[in-house]
N, C-alpha and C positions, 0 to 999 in steps of 0.2 A: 482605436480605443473601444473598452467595452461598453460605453454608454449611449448604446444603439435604440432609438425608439422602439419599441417592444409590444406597446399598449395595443396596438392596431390588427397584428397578429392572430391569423384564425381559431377560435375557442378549441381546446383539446380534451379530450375525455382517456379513461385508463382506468384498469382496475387496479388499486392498490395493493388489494393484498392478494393471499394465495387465491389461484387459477380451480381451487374443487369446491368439494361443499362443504362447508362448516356453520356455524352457527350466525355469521353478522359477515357483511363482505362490505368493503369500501370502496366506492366510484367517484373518482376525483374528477373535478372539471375545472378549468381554469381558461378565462381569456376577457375583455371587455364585456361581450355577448354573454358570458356565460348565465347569468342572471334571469337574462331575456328569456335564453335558452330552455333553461329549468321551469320557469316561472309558466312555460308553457305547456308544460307536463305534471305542474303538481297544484294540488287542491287549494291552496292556499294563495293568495297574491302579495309576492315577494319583494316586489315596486314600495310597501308601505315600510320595510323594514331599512332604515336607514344606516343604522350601527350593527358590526357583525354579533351574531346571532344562532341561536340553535334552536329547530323549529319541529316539530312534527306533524307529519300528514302524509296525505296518498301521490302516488307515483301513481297518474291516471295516462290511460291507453284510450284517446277520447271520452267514453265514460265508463270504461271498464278500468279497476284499480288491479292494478299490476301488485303494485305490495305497498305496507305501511309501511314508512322510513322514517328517518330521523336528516335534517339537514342541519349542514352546517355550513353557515353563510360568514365568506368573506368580504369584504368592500377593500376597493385598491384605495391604497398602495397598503394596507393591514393584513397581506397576507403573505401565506411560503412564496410564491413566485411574485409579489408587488401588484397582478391583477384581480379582477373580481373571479373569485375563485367559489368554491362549492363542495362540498364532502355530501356525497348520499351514503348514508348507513341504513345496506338493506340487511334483508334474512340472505342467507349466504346460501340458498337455492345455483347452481348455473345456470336455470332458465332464467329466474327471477334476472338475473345481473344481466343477462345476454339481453331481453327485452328492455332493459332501463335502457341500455349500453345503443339499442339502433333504436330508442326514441331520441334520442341526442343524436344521433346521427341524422335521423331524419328532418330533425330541426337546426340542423345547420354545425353541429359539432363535429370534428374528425378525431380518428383514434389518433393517440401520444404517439412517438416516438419513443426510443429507450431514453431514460434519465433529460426529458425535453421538459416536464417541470423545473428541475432543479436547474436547465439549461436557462431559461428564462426567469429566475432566481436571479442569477448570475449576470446576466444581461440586465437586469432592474436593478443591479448594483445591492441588490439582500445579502449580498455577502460577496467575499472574492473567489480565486479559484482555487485556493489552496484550503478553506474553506467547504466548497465544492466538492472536492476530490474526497474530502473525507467523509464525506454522506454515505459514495461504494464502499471504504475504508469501515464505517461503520457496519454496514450490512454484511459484510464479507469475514467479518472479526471473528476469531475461533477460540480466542482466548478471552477473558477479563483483562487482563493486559493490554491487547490488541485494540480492545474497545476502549479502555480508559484512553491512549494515546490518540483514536480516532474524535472522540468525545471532545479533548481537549484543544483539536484542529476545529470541529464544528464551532467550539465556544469562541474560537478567536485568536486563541494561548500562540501558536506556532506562528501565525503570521507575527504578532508582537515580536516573536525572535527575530525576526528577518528583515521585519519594517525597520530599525536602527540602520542596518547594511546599506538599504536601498538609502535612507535621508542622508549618511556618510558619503557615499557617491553622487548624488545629488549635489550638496554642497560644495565636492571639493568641484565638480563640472561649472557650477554657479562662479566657485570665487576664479576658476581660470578666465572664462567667459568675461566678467564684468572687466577682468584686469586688457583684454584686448579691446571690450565695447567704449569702456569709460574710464578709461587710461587716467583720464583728469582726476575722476573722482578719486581714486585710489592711488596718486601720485607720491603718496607718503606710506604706502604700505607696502612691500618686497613682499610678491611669492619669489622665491626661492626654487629653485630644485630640490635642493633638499628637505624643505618643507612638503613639496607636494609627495615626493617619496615618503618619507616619513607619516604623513595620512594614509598612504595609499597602503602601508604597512598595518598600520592600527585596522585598517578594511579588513586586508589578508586575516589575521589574528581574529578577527571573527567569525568570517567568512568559514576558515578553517575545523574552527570550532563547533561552530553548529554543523558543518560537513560528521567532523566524528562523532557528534549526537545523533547525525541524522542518520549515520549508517548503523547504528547501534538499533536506531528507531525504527529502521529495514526489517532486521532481522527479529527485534519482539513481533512486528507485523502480518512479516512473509513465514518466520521460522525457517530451518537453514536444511540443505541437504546433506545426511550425513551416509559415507560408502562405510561398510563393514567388509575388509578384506581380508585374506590368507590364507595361505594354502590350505587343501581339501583335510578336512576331519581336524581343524582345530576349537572348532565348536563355535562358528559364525552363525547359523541357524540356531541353535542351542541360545546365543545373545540376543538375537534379534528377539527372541521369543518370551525371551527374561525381561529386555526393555519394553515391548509391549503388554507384556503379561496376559499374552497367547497365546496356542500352539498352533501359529500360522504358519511357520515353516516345517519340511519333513528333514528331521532328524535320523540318523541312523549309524551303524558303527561304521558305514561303508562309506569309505573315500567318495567325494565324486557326486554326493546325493543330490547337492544343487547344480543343477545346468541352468537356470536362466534368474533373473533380479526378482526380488521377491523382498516388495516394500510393505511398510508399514511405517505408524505414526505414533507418537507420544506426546503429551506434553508436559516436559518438563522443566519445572520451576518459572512457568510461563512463555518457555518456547517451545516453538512445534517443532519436533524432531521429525524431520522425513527420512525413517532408514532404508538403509538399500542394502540387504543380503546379497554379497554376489556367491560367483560359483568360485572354490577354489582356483589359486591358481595354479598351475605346472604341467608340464609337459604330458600331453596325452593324443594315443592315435583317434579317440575316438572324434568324430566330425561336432558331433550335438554336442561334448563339451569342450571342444576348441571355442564353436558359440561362444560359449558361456564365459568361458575365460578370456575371451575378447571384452563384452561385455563388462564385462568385471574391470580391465582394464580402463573403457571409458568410464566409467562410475569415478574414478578417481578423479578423473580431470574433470566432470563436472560438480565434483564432490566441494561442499563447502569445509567442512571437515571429514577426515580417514583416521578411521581405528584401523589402528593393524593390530590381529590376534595372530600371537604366539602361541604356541603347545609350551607350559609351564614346565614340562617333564624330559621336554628334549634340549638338545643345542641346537642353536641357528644350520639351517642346512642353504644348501645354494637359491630352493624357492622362495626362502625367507628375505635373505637378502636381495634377492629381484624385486620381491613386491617392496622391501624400505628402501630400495633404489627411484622405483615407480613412485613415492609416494614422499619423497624426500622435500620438495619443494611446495608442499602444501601442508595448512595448519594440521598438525596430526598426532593422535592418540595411540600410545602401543600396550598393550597390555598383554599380561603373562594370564592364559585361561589356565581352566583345570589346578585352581592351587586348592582344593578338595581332596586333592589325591596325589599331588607335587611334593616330594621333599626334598629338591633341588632350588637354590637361590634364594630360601624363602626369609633367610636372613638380610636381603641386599632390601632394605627400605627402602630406594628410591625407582626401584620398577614397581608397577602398578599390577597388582594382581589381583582376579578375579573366579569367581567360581560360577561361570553362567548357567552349569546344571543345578546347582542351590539357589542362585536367582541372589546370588550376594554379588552387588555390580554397583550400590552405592559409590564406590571412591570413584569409577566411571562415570555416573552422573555428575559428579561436583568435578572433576578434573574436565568434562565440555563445559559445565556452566562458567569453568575458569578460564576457559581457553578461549570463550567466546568473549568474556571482559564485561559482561555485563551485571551491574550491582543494584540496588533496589532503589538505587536514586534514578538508574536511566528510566525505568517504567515511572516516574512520576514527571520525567523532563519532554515538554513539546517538541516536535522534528519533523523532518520533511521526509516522510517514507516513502515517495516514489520515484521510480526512476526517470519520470519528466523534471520533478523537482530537483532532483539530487544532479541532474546531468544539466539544467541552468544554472545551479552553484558552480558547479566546477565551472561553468563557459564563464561567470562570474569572475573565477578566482582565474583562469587562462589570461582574460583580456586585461585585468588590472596585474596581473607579474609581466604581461606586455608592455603597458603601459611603465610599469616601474622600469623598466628594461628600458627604452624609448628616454626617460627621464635622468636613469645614470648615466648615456650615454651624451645628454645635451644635446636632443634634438627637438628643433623648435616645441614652443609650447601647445603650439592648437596642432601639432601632431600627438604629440602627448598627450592631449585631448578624445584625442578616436576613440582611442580605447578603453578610456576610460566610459567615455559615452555607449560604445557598444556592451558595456559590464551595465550600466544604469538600465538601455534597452533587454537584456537578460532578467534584470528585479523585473519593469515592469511587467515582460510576457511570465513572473514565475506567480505573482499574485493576478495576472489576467487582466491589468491595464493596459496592455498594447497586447494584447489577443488576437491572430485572426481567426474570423467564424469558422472556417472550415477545421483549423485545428481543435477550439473549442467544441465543435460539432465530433467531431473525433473521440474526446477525454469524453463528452456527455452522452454518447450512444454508447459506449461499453455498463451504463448504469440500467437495472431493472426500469422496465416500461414501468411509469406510474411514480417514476420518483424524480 
């Protein structure tokens, strides 16, 4: 469990904000001692201040003042991490900070670890881990989107989704449980098979649910990888540079201009487009652009969506149909370039056409925003956007269509039990009540030092 005494634990120090010089810099301390710690370096005596507090005075170097600061005193269990914690607010000097920084050291404070605040947060039970995770989820946000869904894990919102699941499994493990312990008690009640199935159903059904929120949730997050393929001089660079609205790739009449992946970014209508220009594909002796068109090829298969661009002017030839061969079994956008200067097809309304040298590529943006299924309710709904979360749902929903499986078949009840128990231990490690340290030690050093 994660309710590990914590209080006892050596005082930590860390700079919180950026690492240069700017105007005000923040050195966070946090541990029982911390108090002590401080109280032994600053002018004032800290002991008389009972309720947390904001104070100012000198950062003294025996009786040389290092700098004037401002404190901000926590008393446990009233703060981010549940111990006596500390904010100095200096002048954002690097000496200034580096001198506060080994007078705490000297008096008994050691540097943080990465994200060992908010580790010890989480350990003092201030929040859970899902909770937790959204803190890097916030600081790493590129979008307003990104942030509102992070935002909304900090305040609470996303575990409330999940907490029903977990109490549903709980209960139904409870009423197997009491029917083998206290048979007596419940001698006028039938579980059924079909009753436990039928709960185990209504789990699935939401389990499910918050899965296709949660993957929707992924992707306003992460934002998705998208390949721009087909053969040389259909004007894939010419796109790439109309969706960014840069001229980052080199364009030119010549076949063949790109040989290697040439990414760029957008955000559109709230997700992060990761494009990937590759190099044409088709048959070529030269070595550098085999490269390329190898390359090109894996792009697909890592690609979360593939535009395939057509030449609007011509008919499909044999390179055409390789690359919608290649790209048949992944979510994929086809569009007819060049209808600027096309007066072929331009009657057939249901191909997509585009003109990436006029930078007219609007029905392209709204045909991914469509294709990705995302609508302006998912950016307000809570979800479980990472891939620790989303892969303890599924072991969630594995071990209970076990468990259902084990139940249609009428195999004893406290077998049909297991698995359901091992779905209950999957809730607990996905909000961090059956955690071990080392894995939590894990999720919590990928976090900025100081947070």
């Amino acid at each position: 469990m994660y309710n590990i005494p914590y209080m006892k634990a050596q005082t930590i120090y860390a700079l919180a904000s950026a690492p240069f010089k700017s105007a005000l810099a923040i050195i966070r301390i946090s541990g029982e001692d911390s108090i002590n710690i401080v109280n032994n370096i600053f002018s004032k005596d800290l002991s008389k201040y009972k309720e947390n507090k904001i104070i100012n005075g000198d950062i003294l170097d025996k009786n040389e003042v290092v700098d004037n600061v401002v404190l901000l005193l926590y008393h446990a269990p009233k703060s981010f991490t549940g111990e006596n914690s500390i904010e100095i607010i200096c002048h954002g000097s690097m000496l200034i900070v580096n001198q506060i920084m080994l007078l705490l050291n000297r008096n008994g404070a050691r540097q943080a670890e990465g994200g060992e605040f908010s580790k010890r947060a989480f350990l003092n039970k201030k929040f859970d881990l899902i909770q937790a995770e959204s803190i890097q989820d916030l600081i790493d946000a590129r979008t307003n989107e990104a942030k509102h869904l992070a935002m909304l894990s900090l305040k609470g919102e996303t575990s409330k989704q999940f907490l029903p699941i977990k109490k549903d499994i709980e209960d139904l493990i409870c009423e197997i449980e009491v029917h083998f312990d206290y048979p007596e008690e419940v001698e006028d009640i039938q579980l059924s098979y079909s009753d436990v199935i039928s709960k185990i159903n209504n789990v699935l059904l939401k389990v499910d649910e918050l899965l296709s929120i949660s993957k929707k949730g992924k992707i306003i997050k992460d934002g998705v990888n998208v390949a721009i393929v087909g053969k040389p001089n259909v004007g894939k660079s010419s796109l790439l540079n109309a969706l960014i609205n840069e001229e980052k790739a080199i364009v030119t009449p010549i076949a063949g201009t790109t040989r290697d992946i040439v990414e760029g970014e957008i955000n559109c209508n709230g997700i992060i487009l990761h494009l990937l220009d590759t190099a044409g594909i088709r048959q070529s002796d030269d070595l550098v652009e085999n490269i390329g068109v190898n390359k090109s090829k894996q792009s697909i298969d890592a690609s979360d969506i593939v535009i395939v661009v057509l030449d609007a002017n011509s008919q499909l030839d044999d390179y055409d149909k390789e690359i919608l061969k290649l790209s048949e079994n992944k979510k994929r956008i086809i569009v007819y370039n060049k209808s600027d200067i096309s007066n072929k097809n331009s009657n057939n309304i249901s191909n997509l056409y585009i003109s990436a040298l006029n930078k007219e590529i609007e029905p392209l943006k709204n045909e991914i925003l469509k294709i990705l299924n995302i609508n302006a309710n998912d950016f307000e709904t809570p979800s479980l956007t990472n891939a620790r979360q989303q892969g303890l749902l599924e072991q969630i929903k594995y071990y209970l269509n076990l468990a259902k499986e084990d139940a249609s078949n009428l195999k004893p009840m406290d077998l049909v039990s297991i698995n359901i128990t091992n779905a209950y231990e999957c809730s607990l490690n996905l909000v961090g009540e059956m955690c071990d340290l080392d894995i939590a030690g894990e999720i919590f050093k990928r976090f900025c030092v100081g947070k």
